[in-house]
C-alpha positions as CSV (number, residue, x, y, z in Angstrom):
1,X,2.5,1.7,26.4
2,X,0.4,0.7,23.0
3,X,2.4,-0.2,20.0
4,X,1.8,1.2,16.9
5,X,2.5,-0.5,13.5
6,X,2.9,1.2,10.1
7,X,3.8,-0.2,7.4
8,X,5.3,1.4,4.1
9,X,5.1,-0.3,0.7
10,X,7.0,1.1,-1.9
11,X,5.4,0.3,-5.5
12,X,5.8,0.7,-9.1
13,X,4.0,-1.0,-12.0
14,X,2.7,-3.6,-9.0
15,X,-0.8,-3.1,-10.0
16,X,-1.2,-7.5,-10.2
17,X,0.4,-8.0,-7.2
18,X,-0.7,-5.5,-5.0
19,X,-3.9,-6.6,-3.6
20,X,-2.5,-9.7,-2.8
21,X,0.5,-8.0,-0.8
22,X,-2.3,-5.3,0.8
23,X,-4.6,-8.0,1.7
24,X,-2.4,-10.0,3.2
25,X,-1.0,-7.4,5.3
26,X,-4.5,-6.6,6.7
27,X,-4.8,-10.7,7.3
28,X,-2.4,-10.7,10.2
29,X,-3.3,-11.0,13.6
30,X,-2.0,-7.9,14.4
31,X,-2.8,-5.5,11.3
32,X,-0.8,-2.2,10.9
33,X,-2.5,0.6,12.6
34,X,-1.6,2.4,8.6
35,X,-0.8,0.8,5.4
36,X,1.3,3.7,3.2
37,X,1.5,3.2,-0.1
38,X,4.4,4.9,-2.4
39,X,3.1,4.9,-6.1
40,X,6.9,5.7,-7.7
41,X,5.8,7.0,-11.0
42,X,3.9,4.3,-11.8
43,X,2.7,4.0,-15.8
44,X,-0.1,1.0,-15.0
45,X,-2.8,1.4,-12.1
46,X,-0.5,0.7,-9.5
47,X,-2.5,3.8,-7.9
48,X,-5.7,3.0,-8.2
49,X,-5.7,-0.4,-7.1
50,X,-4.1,0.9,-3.7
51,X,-6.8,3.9,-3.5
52,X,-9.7,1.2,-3.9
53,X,-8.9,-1.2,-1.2
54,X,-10.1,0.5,2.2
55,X,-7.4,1.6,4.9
56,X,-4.7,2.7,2.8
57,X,-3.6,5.5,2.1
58,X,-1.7,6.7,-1.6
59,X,1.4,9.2,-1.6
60,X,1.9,9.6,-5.4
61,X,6.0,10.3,-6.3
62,X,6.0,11.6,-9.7
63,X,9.9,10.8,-10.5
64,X,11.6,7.4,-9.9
């Protein structure tokens, strides 16, 4: 049986801290097989900041 990991970040105006927190998840010694990120209506670049680091993918929720 193989384990598969995702992880699910919820965001919203974290366009400062998010490459830390995405980074970091990709650090481990076992990274998630997907990183999901949840732009909640973000007003800063919370969205593009997730879009540009590779293996992650970007849902975009328009309302809070």
């Amino acid at each position: 049986m193989t384990l598969t990991i995702s992880v699910i970040v919820c965001a919203h105006n974290e366009a400062v801290y998010l490459p830390a927190c995405l980074h970091s998840l990709l650090a481990q010694s076992r990274p998630p097989d997907e990183i999901i990120v949840v732009n909640n209506a973000s007003t800063d670049a919370t969205g593009a900041v997730a879009r540009a680091i590779g293996g992650v993918q970007v849902v975009d929720e328009p309302r809070k």
